[in-house]
ZAZAVEX-536136 format. One record per atom (N, C-alpha, C, O): x, y, z. Coordinates in Angstrom, 2 decimals, decimal comma. Layout:
% residues N
<atom px="X" py="Y" pz="Z"/>
...
//
This chain:
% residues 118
<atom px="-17,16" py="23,11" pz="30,36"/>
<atom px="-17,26" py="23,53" pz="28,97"/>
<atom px="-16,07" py="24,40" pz="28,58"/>
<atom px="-15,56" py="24,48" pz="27,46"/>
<atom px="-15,77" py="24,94" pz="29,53"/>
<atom px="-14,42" py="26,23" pz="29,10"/>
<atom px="-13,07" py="25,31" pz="28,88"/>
<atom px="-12,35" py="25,46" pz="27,90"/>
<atom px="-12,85" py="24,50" pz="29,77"/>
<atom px="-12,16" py="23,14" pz="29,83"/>
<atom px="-12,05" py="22,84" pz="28,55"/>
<atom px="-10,97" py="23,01" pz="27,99"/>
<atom px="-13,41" py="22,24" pz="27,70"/>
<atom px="-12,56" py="21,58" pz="26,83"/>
<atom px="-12,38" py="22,76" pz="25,17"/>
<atom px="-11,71" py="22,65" pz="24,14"/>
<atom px="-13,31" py="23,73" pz="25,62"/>
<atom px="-13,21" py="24,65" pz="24,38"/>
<atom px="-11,38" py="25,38" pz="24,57"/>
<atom px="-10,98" py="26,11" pz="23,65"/>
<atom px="-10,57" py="25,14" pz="25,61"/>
<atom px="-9,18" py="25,89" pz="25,39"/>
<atom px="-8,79" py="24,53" pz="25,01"/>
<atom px="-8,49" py="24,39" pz="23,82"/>
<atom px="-8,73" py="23,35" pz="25,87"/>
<atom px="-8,18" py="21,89" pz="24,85"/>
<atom px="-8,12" py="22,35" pz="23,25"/>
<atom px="-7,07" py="22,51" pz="22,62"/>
<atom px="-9,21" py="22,48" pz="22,82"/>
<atom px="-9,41" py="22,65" pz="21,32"/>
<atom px="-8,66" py="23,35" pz="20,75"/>
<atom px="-7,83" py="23,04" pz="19,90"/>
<atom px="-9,03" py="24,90" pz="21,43"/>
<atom px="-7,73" py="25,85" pz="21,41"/>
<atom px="-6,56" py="25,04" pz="20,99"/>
<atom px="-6,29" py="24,69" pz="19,84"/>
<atom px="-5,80" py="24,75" pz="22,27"/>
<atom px="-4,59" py="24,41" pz="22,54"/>
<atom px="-4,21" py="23,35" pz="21,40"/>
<atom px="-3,10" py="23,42" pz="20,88"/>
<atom px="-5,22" py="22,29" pz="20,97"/>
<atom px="-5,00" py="21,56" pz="19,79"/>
<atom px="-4,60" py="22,28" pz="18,54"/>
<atom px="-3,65" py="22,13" pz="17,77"/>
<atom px="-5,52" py="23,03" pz="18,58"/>
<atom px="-5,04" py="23,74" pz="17,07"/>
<atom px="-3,63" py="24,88" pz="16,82"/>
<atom px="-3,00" py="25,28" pz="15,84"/>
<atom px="-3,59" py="25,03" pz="17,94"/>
<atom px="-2,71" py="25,83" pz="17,73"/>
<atom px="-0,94" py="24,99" pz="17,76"/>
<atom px="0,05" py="25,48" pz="17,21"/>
<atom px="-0,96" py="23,75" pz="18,51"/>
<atom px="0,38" py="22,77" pz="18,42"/>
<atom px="0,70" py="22,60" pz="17,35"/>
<atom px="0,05" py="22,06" pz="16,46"/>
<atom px="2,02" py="23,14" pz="17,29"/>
<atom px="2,55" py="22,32" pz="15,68"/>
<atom px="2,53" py="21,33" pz="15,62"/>
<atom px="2,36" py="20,61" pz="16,60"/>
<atom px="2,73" py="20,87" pz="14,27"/>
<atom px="2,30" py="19,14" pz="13,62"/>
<atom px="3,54" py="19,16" pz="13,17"/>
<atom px="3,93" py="20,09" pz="12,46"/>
<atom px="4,36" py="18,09" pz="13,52"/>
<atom px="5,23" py="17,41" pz="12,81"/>
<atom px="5,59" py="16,89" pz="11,34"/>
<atom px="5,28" py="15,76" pz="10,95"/>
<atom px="6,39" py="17,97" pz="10,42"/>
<atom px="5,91" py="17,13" pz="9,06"/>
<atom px="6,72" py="16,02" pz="9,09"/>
<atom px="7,05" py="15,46" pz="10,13"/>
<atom px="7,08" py="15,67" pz="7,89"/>
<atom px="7,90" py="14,59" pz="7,46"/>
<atom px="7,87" py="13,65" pz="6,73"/>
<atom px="7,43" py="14,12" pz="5,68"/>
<atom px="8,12" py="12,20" pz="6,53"/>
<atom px="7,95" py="11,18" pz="5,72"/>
<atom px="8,06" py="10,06" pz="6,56"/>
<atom px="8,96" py="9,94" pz="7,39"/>
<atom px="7,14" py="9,22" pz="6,36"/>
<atom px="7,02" py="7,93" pz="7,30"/>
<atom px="6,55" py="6,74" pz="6,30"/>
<atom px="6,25" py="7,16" pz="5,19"/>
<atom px="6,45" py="5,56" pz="6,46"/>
<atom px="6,14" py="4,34" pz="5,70"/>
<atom px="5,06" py="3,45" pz="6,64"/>
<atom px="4,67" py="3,61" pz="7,79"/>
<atom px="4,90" py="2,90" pz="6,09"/>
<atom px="4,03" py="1,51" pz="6,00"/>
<atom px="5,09" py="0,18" pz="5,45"/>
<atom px="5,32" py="-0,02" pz="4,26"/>
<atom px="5,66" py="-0,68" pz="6,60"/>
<atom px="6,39" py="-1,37" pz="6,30"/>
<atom px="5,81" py="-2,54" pz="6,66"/>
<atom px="5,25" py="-2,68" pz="7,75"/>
<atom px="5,91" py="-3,74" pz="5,54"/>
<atom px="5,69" py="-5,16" pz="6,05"/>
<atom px="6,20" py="-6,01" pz="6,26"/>
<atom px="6,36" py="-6,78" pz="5,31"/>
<atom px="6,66" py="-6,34" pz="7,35"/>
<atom px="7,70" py="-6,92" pz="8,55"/>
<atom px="8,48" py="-8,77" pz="7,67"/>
<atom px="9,42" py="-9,55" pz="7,89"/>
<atom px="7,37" py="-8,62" pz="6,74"/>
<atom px="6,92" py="-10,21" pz="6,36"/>
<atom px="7,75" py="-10,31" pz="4,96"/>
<atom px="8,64" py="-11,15" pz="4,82"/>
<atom px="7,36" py="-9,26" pz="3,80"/>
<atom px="8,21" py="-9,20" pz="2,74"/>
<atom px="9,08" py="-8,71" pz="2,39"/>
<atom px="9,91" py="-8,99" pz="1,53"/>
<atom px="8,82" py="-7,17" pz="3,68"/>
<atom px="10,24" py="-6,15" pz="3,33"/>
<atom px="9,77" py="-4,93" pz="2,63"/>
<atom px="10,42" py="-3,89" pz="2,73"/>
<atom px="8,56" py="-4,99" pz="1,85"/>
<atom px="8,05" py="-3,95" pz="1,09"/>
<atom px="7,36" py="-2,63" pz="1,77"/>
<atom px="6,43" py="-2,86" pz="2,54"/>
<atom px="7,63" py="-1,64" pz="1,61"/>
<atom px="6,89" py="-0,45" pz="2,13"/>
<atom px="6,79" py="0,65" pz="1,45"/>
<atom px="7,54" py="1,03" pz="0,54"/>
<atom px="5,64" py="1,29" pz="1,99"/>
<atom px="4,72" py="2,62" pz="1,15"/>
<atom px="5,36" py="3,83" pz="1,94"/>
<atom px="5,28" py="4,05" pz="3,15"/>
<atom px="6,04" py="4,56" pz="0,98"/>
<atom px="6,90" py="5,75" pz="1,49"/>
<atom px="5,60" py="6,56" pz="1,80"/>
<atom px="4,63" py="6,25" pz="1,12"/>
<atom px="5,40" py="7,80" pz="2,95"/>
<atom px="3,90" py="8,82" pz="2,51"/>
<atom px="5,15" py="9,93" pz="3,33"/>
<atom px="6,16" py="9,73" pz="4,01"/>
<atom px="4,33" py="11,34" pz="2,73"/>
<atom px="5,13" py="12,76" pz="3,29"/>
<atom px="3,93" py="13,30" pz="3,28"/>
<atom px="2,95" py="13,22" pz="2,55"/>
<atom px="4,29" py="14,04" pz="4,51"/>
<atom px="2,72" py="15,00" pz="4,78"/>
<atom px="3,48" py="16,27" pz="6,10"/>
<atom px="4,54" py="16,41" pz="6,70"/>
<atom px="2,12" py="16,98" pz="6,01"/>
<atom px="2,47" py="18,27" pz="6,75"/>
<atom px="2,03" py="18,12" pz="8,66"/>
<atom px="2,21" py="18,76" pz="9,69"/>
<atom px="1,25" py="16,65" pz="8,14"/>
<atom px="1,33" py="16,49" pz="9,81"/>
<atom px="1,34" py="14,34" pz="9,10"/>
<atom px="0,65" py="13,60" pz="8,41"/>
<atom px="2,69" py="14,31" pz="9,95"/>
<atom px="2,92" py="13,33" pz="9,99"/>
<atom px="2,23" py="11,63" pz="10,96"/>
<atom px="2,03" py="10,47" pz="10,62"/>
<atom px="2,10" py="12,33" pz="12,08"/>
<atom px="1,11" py="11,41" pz="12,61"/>
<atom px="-0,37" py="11,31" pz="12,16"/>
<atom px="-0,91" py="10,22" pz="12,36"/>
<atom px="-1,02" py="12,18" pz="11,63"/>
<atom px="-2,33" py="11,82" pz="10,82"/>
<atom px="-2,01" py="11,20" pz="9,47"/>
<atom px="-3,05" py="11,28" pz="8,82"/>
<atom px="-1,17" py="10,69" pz="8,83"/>
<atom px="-1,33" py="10,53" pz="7,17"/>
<atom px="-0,98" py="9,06" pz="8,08"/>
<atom px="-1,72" py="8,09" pz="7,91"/>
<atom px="0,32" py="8,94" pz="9,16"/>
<atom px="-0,07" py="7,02" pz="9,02"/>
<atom px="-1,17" py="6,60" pz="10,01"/>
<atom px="-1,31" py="5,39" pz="10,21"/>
<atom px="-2,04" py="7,54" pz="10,71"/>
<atom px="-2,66" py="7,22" pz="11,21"/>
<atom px="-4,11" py="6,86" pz="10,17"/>
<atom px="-4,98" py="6,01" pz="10,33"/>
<atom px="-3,93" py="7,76" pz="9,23"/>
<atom px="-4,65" py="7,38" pz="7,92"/>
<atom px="-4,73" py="5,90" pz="7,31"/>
<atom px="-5,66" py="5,10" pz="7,18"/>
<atom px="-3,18" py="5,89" pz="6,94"/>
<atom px="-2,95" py="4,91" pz="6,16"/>
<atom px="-3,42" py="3,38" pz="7,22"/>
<atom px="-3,52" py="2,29" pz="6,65"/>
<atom px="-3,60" py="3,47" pz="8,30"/>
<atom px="-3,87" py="2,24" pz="9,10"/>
<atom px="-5,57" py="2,30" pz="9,44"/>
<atom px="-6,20" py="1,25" pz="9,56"/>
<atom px="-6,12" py="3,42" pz="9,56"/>
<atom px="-7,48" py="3,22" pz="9,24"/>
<atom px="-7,84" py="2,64" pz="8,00"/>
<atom px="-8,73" py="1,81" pz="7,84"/>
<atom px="-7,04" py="3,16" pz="7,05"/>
<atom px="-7,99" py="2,85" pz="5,58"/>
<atom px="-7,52" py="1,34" pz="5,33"/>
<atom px="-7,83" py="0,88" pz="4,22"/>
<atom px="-6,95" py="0,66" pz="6,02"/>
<atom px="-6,31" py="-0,50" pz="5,72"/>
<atom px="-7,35" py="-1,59" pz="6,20"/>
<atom px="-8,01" py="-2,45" pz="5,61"/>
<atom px="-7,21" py="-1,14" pz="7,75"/>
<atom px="-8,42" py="-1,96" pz="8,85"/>
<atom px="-9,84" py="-2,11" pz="8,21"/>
<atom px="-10,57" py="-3,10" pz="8,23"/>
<atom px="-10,15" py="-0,46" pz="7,44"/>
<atom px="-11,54" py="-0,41" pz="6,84"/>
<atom px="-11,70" py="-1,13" pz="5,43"/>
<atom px="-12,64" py="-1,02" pz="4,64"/>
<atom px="-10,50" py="-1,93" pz="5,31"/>
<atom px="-10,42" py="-2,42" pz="3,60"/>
<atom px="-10,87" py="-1,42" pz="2,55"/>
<atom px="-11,82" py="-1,59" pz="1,79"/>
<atom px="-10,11" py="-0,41" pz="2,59"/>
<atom px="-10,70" py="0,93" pz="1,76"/>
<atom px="-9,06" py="1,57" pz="1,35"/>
<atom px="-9,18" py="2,71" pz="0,90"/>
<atom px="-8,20" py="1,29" pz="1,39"/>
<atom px="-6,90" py="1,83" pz="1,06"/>
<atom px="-7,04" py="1,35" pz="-0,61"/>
<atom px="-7,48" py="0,41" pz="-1,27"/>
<atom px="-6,20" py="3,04" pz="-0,83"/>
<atom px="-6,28" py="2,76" pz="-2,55"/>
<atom px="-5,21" py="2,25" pz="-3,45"/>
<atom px="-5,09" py="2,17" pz="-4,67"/>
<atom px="-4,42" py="1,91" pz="-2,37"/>
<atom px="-3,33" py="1,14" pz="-2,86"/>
<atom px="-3,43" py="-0,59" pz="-2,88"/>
<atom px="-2,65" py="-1,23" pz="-2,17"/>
<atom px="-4,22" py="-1,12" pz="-3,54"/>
<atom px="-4,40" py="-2,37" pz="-3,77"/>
<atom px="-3,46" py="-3,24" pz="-3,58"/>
<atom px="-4,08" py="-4,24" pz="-3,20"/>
<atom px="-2,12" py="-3,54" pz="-3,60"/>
<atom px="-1,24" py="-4,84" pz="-3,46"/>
<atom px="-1,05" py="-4,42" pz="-2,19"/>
<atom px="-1,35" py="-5,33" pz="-1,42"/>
<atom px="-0,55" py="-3,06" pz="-1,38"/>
<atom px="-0,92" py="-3,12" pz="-0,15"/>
<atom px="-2,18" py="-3,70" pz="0,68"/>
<atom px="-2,02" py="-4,44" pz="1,64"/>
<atom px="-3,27" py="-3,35" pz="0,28"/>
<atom px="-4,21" py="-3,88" pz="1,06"/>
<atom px="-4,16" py="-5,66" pz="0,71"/>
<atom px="-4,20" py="-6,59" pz="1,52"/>
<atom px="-4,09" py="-5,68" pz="-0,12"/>
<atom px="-4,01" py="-7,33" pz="-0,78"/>
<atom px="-2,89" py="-7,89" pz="0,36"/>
<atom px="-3,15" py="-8,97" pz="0,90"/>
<atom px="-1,64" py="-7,19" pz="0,74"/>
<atom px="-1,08" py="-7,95" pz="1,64"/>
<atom px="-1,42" py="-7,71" pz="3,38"/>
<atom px="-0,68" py="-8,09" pz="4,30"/>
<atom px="-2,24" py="-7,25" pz="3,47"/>
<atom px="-2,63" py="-6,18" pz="4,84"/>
<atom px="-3,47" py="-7,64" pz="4,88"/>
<atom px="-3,07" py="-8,52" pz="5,64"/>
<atom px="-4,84" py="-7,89" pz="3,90"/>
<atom px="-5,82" py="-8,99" pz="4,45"/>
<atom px="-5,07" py="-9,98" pz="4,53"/>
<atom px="-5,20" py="-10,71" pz="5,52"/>
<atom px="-3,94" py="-10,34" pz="3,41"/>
<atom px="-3,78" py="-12,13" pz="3,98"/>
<atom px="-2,78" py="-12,30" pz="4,54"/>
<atom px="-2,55" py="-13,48" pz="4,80"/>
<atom px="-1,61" py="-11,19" pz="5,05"/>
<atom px="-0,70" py="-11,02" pz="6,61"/>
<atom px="-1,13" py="-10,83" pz="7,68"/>
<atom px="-0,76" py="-11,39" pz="8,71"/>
<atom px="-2,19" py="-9,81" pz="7,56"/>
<atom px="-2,92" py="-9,43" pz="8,78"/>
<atom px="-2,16" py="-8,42" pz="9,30"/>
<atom px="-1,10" py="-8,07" pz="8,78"/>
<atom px="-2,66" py="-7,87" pz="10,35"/>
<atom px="-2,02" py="-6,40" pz="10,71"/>
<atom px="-0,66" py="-6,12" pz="11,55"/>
<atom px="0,05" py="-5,12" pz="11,65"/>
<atom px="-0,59" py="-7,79" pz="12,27"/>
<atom px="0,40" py="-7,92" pz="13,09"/>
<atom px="1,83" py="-7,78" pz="11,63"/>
<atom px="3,05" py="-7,90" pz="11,78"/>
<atom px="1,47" py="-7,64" pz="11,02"/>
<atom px="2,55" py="-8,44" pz="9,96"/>
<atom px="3,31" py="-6,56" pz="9,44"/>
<atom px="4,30" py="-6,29" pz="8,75"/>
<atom px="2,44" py="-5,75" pz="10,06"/>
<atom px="3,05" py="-4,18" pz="9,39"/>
<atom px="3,12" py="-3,30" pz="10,55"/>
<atom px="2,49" py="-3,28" pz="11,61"/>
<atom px="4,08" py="-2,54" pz="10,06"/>
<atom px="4,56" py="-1,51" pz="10,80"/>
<atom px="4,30" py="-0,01" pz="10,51"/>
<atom px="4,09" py="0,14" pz="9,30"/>
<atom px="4,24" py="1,29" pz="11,29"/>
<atom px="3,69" py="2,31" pz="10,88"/>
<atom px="5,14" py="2,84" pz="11,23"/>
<atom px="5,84" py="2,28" pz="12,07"/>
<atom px="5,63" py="4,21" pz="10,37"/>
<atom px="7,15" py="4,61" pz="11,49"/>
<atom px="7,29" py="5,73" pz="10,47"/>
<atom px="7,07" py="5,96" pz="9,28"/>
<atom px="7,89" py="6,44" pz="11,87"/>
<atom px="8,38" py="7,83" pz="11,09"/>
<atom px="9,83" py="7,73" pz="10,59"/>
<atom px="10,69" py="7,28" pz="11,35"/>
<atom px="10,20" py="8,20" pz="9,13"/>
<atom px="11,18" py="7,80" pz="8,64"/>
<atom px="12,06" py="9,25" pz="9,49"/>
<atom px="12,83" py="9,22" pz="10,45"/>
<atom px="11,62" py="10,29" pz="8,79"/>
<atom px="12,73" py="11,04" pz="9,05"/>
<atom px="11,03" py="12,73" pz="9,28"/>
<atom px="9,84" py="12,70" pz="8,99"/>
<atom px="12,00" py="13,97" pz="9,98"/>
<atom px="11,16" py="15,04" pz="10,07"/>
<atom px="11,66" py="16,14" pz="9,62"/>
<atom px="12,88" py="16,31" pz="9,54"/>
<atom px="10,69" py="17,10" pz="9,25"/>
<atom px="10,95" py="18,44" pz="8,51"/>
<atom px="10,98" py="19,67" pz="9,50"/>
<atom px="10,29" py="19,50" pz="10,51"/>
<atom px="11,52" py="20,66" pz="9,43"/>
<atom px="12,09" py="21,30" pz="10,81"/>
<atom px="11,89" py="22,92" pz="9,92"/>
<atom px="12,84" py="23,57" pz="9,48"/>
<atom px="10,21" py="23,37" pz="9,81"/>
<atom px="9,88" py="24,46" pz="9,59"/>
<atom px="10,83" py="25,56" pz="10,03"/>
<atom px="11,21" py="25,78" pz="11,18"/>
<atom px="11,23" py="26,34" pz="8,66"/>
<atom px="12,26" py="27,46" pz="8,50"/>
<atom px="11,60" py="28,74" pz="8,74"/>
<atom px="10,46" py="28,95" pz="8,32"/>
<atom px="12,21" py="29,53" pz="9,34"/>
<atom px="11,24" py="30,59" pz="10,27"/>
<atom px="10,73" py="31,81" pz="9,43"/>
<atom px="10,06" py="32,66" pz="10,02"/>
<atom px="11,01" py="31,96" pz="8,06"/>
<atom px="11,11" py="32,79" pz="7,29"/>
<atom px="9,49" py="32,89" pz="6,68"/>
<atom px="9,00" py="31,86" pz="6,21"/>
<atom px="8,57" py="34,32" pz="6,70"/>
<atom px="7,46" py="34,21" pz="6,67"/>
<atom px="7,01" py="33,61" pz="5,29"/>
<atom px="7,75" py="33,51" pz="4,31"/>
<atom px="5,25" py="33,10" pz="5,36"/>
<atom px="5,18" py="32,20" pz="4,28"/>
<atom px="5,83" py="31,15" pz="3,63"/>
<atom px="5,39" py="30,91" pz="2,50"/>
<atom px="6,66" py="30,52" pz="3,99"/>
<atom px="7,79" py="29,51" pz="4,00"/>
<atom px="6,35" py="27,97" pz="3,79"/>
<atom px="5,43" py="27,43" pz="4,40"/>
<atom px="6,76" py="27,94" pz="3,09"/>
<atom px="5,69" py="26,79" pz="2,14"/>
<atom px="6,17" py="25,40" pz="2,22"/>
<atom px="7,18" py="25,51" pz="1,53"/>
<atom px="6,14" py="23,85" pz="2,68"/>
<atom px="7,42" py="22,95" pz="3,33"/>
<atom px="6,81" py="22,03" pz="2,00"/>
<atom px="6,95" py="20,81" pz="1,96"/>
<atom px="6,29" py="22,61" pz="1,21"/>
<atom px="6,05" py="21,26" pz="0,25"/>
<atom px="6,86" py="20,97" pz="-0,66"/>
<atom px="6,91" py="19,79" pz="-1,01"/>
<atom px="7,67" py="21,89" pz="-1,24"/>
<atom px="8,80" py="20,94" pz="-1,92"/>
<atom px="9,97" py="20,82" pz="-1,15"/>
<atom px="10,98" py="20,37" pz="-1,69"/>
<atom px="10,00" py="21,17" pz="0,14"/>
<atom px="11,12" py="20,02" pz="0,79"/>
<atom px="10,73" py="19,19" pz="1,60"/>
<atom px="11,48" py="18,72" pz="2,45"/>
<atom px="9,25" py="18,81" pz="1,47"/>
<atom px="8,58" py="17,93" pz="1,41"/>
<atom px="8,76" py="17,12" pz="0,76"/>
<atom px="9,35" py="16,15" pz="1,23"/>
<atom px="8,32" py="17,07" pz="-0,73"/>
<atom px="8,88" py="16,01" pz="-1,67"/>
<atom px="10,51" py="15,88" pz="-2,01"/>
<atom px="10,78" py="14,91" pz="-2,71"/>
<atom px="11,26" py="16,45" pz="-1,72"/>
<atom px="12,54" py="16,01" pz="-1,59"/>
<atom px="13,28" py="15,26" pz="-1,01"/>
<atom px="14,36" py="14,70" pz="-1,24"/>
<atom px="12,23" py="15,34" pz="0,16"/>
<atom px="12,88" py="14,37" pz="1,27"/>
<atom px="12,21" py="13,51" pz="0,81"/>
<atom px="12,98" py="12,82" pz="0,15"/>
<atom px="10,71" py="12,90" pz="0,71"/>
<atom px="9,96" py="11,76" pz="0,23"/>
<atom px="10,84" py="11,13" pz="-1,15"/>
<atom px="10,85" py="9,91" pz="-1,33"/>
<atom px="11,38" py="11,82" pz="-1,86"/>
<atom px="11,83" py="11,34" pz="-2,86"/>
<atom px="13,57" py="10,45" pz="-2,34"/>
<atom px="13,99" py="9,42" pz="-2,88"/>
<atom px="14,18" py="11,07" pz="-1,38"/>
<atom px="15,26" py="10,71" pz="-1,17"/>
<atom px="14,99" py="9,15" pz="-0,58"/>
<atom px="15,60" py="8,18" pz="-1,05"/>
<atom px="14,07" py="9,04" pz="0,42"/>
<atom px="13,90" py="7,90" pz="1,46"/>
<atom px="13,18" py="7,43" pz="0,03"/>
<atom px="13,82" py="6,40" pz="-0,20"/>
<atom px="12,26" py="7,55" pz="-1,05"/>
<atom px="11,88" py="6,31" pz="-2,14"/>
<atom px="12,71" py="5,84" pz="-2,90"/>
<atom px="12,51" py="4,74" pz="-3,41"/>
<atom px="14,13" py="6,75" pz="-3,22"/>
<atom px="15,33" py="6,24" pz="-3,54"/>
<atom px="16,01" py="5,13" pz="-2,50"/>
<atom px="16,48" py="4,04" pz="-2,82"/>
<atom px="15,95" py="5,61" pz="-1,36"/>
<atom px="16,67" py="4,78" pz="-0,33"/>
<atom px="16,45" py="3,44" pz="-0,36"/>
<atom px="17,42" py="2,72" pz="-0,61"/>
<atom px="14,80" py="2,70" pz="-0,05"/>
<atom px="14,17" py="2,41" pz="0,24"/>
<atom px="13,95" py="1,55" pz="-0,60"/>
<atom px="13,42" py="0,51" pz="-0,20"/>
<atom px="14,28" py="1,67" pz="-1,98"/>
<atom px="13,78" py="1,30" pz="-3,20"/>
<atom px="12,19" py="0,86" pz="-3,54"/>
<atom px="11,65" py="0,00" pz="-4,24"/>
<atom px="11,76" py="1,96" pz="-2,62"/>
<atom px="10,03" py="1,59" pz="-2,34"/>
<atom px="9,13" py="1,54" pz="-3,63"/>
<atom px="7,92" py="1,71" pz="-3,47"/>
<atom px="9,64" py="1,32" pz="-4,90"/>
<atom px="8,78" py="1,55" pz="-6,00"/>
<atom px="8,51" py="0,34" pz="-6,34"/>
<atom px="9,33" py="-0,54" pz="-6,10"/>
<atom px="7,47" py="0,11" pz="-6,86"/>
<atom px="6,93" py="-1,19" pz="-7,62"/>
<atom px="7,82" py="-2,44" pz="-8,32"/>
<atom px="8,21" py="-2,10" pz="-9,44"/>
<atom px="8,20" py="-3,63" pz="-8,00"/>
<atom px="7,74" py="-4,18" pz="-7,28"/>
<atom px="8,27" py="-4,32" pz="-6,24"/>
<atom px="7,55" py="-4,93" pz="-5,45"/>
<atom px="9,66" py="-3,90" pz="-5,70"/>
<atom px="10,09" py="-4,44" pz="-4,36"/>
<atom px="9,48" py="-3,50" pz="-3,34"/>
<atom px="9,79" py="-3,50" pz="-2,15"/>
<atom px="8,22" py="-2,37" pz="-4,12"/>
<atom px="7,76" py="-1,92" pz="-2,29"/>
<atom px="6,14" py="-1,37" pz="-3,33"/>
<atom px="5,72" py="-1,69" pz="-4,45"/>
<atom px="5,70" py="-0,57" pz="-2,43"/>
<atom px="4,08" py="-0,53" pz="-2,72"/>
<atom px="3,93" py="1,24" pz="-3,44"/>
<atom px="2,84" py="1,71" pz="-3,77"/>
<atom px="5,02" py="1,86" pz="-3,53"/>
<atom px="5,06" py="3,25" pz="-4,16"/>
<atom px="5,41" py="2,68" pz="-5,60"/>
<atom px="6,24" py="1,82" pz="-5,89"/>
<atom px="4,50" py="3,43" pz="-6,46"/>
<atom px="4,14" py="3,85" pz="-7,91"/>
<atom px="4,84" py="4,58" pz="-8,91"/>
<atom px="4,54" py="5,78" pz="-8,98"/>
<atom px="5,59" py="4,22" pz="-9,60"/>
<atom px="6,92" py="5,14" pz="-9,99"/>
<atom px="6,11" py="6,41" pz="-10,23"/>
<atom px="4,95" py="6,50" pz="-10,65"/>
<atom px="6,89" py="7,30" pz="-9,89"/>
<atom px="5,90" py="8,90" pz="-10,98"/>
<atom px="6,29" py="9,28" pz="-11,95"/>
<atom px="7,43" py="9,27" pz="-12,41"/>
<atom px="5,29" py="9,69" pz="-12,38"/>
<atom px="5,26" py="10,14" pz="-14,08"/>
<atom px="5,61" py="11,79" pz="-14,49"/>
<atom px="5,60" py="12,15" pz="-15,67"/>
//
């Protein structure tokens, strides 16, 4: 029991990797830019909600059922490298970087599955 209550510990206390990663489909070329503060849970997200036919991005899932899963890729684009300065907040260079790789990428509607913003 002590075993796995420091595991837990030890979980919570590891930093999480931020960054920006995609959802790419190997088949058309199109992909869903995502930025988050822990990068391996948002595409580990985005591939549950896909499998569960529950992703709210509709032309993605629309190509997820009739490619199938072999047909996409999960990948970390690029990572955010927390600045040591206290309270240091990574969300708008968070979206800066997400915004650079949706420029890159040209991941917006229609040649990829990101939503222009308003």
């Amino acid at each position: 029991m002590t075993d796995r209550k420091a595991r837990i510990r030890e979980y919570k206390l590891t930093p999480r990797t931020m960054g920006v990663g995609a959802v790419r489909c190997t088949t058309t070329g199109k992909v869903l830019v995502v930025a988050s503060r822990d990068l391996r849970a948002i595409l580990n997200r985005q591939q549950a909600q896909l499998r569960l036919n529950a992703h709210p991005n509709r032309a993605l899932q629309t190509d997820w059922d009739l490619l199938g899963p072999d047909a996409f890729e999960f990948v970390a684009l690029d990572t955010l490298t927390p600045k040591d300065s206290p309270g240091y907040d990574p969300a708008e260079d968070l979206r800066a970087l997400e915004d650079l790789w949706l420029e890159k990428l040209n991941a917006y509607e229609p040649h990829g599955y990101n939503r222009p913003k308003q």
